[in-house]
C-alpha positions as CSV (number, residue, x, y, z in Angstrom):
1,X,-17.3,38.3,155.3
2,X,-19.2,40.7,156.7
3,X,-19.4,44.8,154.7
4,X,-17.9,47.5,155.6
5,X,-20.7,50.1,156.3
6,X,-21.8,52.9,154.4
7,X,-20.1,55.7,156.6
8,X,-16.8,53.9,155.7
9,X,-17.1,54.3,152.1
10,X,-18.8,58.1,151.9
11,X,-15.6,58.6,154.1
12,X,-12.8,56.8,152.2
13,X,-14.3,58.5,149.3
14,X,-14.5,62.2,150.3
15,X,-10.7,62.3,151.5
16,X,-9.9,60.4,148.2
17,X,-11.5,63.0,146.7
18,X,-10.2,66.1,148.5
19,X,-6.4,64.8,148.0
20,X,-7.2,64.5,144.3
21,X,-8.7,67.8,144.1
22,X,-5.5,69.4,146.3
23,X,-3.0,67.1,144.3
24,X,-4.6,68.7,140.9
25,X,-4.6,71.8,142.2
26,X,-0.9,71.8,143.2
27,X,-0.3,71.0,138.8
28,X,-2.4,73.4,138.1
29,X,-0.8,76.3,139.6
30,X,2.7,74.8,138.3
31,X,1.0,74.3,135.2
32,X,-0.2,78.2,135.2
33,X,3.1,79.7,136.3
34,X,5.1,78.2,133.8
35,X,2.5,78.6,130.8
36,X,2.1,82.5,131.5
37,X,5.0,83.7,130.2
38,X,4.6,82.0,127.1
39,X,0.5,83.2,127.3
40,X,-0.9,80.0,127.5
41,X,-2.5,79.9,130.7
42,X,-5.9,81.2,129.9
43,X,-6.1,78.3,127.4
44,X,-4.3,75.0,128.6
45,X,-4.2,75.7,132.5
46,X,-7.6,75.2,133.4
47,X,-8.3,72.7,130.8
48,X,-5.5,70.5,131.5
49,X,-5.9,70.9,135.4
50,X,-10.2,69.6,134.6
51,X,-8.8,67.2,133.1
52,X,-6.5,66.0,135.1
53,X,-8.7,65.7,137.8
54,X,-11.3,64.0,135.5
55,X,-8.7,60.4,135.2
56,X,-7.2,60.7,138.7
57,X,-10.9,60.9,140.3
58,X,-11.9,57.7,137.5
59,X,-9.3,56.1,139.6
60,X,-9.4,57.2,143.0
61,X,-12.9,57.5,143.6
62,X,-13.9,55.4,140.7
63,X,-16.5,58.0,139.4
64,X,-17.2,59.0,136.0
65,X,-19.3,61.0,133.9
66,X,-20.1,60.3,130.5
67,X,-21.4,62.2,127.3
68,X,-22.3,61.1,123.9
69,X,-19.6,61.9,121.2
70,X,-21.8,64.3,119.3
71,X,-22.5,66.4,122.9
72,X,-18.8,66.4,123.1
73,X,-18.4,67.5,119.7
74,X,-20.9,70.4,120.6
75,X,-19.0,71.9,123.6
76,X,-15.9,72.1,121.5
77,X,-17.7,73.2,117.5
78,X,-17.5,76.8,118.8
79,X,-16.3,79.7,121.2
80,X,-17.4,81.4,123.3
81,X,-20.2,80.1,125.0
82,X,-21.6,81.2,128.1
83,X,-22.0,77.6,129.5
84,X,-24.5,76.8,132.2
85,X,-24.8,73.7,134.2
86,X,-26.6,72.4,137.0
87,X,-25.4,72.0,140.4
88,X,-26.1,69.2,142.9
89,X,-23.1,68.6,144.9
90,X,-19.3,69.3,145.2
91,X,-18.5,66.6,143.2
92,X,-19.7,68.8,140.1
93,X,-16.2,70.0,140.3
94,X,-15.7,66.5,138.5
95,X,-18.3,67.4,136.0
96,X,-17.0,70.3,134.9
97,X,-13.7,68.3,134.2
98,X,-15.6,66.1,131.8
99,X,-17.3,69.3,129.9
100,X,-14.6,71.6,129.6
101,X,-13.6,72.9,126.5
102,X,-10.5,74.5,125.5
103,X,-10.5,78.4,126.1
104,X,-12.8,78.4,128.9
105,X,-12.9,80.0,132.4
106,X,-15.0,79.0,135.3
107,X,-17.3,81.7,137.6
108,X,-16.8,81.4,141.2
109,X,-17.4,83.0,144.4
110,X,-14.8,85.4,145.8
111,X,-14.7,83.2,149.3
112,X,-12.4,80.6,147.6
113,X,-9.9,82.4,146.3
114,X,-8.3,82.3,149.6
115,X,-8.2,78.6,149.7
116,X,-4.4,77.5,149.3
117,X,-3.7,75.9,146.6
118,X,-6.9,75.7,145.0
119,X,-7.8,79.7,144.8
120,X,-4.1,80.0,144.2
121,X,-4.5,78.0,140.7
122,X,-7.8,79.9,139.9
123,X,-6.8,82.9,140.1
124,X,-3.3,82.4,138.3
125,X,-5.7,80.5,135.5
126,X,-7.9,83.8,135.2
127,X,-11.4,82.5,136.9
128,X,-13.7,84.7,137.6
129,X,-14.0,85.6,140.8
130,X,-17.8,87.0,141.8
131,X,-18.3,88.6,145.3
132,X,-21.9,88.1,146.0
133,X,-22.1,90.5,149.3
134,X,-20.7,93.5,146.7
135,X,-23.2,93.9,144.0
136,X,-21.2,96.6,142.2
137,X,-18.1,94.1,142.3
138,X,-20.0,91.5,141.0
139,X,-21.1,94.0,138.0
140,X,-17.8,95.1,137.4
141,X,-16.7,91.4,137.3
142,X,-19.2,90.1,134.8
143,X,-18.3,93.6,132.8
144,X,-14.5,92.1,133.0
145,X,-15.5,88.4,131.3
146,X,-17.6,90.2,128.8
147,X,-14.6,92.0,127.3
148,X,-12.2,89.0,128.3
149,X,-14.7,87.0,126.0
150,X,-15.1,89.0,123.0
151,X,-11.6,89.6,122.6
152,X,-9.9,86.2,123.8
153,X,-13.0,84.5,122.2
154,X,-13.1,82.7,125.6
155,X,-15.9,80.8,126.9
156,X,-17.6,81.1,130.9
157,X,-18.8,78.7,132.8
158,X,-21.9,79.4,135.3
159,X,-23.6,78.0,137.7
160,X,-26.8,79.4,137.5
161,X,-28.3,77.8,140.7
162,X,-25.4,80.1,142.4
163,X,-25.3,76.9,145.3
164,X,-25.9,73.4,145.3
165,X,-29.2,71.5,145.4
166,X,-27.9,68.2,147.1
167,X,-31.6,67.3,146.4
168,X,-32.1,63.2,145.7
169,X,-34.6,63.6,142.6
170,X,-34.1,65.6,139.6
171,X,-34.8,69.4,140.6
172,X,-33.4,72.6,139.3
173,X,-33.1,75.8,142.1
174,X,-34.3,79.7,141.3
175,X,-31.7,80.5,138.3
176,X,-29.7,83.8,138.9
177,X,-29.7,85.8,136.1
178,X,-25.8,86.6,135.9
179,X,-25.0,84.0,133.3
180,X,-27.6,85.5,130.9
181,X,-27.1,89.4,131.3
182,X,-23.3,88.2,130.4
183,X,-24.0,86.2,127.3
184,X,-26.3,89.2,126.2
185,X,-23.7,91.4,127.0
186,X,-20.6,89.6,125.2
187,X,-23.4,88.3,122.8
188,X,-22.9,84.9,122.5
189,X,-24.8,82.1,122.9
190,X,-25.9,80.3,125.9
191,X,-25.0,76.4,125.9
192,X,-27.2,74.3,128.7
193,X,-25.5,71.9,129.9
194,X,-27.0,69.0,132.2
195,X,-25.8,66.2,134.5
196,X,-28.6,63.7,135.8
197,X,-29.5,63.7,139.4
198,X,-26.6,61.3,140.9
199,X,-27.9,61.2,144.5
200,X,-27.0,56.8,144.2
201,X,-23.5,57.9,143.2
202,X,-23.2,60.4,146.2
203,X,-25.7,60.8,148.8
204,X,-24.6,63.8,151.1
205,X,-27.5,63.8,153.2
206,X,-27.3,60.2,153.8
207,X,-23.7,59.8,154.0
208,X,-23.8,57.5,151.0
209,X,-20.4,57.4,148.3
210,X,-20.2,54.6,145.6
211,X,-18.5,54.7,142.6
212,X,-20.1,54.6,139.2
213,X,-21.4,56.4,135.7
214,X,-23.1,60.0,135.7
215,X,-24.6,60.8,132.3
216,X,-24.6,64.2,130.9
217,X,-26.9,65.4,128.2
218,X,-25.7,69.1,126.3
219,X,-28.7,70.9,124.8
220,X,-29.1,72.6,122.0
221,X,-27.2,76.3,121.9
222,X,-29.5,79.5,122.9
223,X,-28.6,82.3,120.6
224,X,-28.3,86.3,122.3
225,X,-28.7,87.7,118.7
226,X,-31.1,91.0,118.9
227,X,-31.8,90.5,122.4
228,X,-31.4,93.2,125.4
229,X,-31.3,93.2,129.0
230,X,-34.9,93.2,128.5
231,X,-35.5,89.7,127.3
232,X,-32.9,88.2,130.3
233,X,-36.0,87.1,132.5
234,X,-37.5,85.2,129.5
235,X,-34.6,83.7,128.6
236,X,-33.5,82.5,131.8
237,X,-36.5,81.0,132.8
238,X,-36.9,79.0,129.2
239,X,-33.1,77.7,129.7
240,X,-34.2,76.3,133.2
241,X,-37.4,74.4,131.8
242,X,-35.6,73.1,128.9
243,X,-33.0,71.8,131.9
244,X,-35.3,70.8,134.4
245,X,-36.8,68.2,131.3
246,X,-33.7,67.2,130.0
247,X,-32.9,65.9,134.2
248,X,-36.4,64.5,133.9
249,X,-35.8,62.5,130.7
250,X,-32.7,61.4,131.8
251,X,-34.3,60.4,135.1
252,X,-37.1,58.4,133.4
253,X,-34.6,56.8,130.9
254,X,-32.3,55.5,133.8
255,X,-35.6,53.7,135.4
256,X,-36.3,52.0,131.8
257,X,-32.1,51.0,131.5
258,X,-32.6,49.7,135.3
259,X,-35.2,47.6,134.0
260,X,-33.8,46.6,130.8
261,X,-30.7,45.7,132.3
262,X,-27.3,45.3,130.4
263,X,-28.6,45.2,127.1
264,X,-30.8,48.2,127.3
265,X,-27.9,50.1,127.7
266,X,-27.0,52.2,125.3
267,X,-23.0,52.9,124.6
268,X,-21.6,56.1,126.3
269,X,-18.4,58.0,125.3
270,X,-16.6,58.6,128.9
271,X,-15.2,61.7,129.2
């Protein structure tokens, strides 16, 4: 019997995907109405919404990402964090359903909070909406999370790439220093956070969408204790090389599993 061709999939795949993310973000905004009067929404709507997304997409799409139990216990030991992760494709919006902790917001540009549905829910959930064309907006807004943090005791989470890679080996772009000037500012602690290069699970350049296991690797917390605006450029460019080897690790440990086979796996917890 002869296979279907790649195209097929990648297709099959992405619309699967997109009426996942539009059937999620249709609870969500439910979710979010009928939490806020009871003040809820900033914790449970865009945790429960991730998560949501995280099992439908296991089924629909049959992707998953996985972290070990003690990174897991990490992203949820303390708040806030400024989290930062790297991002590859659009299916890190499937990642960030496997990471995301309890009291946490997300960073986004302005642009899709006009998207129905979808911008409805974040902006109902209280994301953080950044317009990049409007610098003193985009100051004001990071002022905004700094307070919401220190006095919800609610955590970010940041791309610091600001777009995706959709490279097909582990790289990490420029980091914009937002994230860092805003954990400074709310002083807490910056929490890395890093999925391995997935480019065999989704290919966008080659039109290329199979199912399967990402793994994700949390790194140690980065503390903002005594440290000014001043130390931002340092900071940022240590959190990206501690990153960038943590994908390189991973990357170098997938080609020894590959060769190991089944029993050089080692046991995952699937989030």
């Amino acid at each position: 019997m002869p296979r279907c061709p790649p195209i097929i999939g990648f297709i099959a795949r992405c619309l699967s995907a997109y009426l996942s993310l539009i059937l999620c973000a249709i609870y969500g905004t439910l979710a979010c109405l009928l939490l806020r009067p009871f003040n809820l929404h900033f914790r449970y709507g865009q945790w429960t919404t991730a998560k949501a997304f995280k099992w439908v997409c296991a089924y629909t799409i049959g992707v998953r990402f996985v972290l070990s139990e003690e990174d897991e216990a990490t992203l949820n030991r303390k708040r806030p964090y400024v989290i930062v992760a790297n991002h590859q494709t659009e299916l890190d919006i499937l990642f960030l359903g496997a990471i995301w902790p309890q009291y946490c917001s997300v960073t986004s540009k302005k642009s899709l909070q006009k998207i129905p549905f979808l911008g409805w829910f974040m902006t109902l959930s209280g994301a953080v909406f950044i317009d990049r064309v409007d610098r003193t907006q985009a100051l004001k807004a990071f002022e905004g999370a700094a307070g919401a943090m220190r006095k919800l005791r609610q955590s970010v989470l940041i791309f610091p790439e600001g777009t995706r890679s959709y490279s097909r080996e582990p790289m990490l772009l420029p980091f914009k220093k937002g994230a860092f000037h805003l954990a400074v500012q709310a002083g807490v602690d910056v929490l890395p956070v890093v999925s391995e290069n997935y480019s065999r699970v989704l290919d966008v350049k080659g039109l290329k969408f199979n199912g399967g296991e990402i793994r994700v690797k949390v790194l140690p917390p980065v503390s903002t204790k005594g440290k000014t605006a001043e130390d931002v450029t340092e900071m940022c460019e240590k959190v990206r090389g501690d990153m960038l080897a943590a994908m390189l690790e991973m990357a170098k440990d997938g080609e020894s599993r590959s060769l190991a086979g089944p029993r050089g796996k080692e046991k995952a917890h699937v989030q």
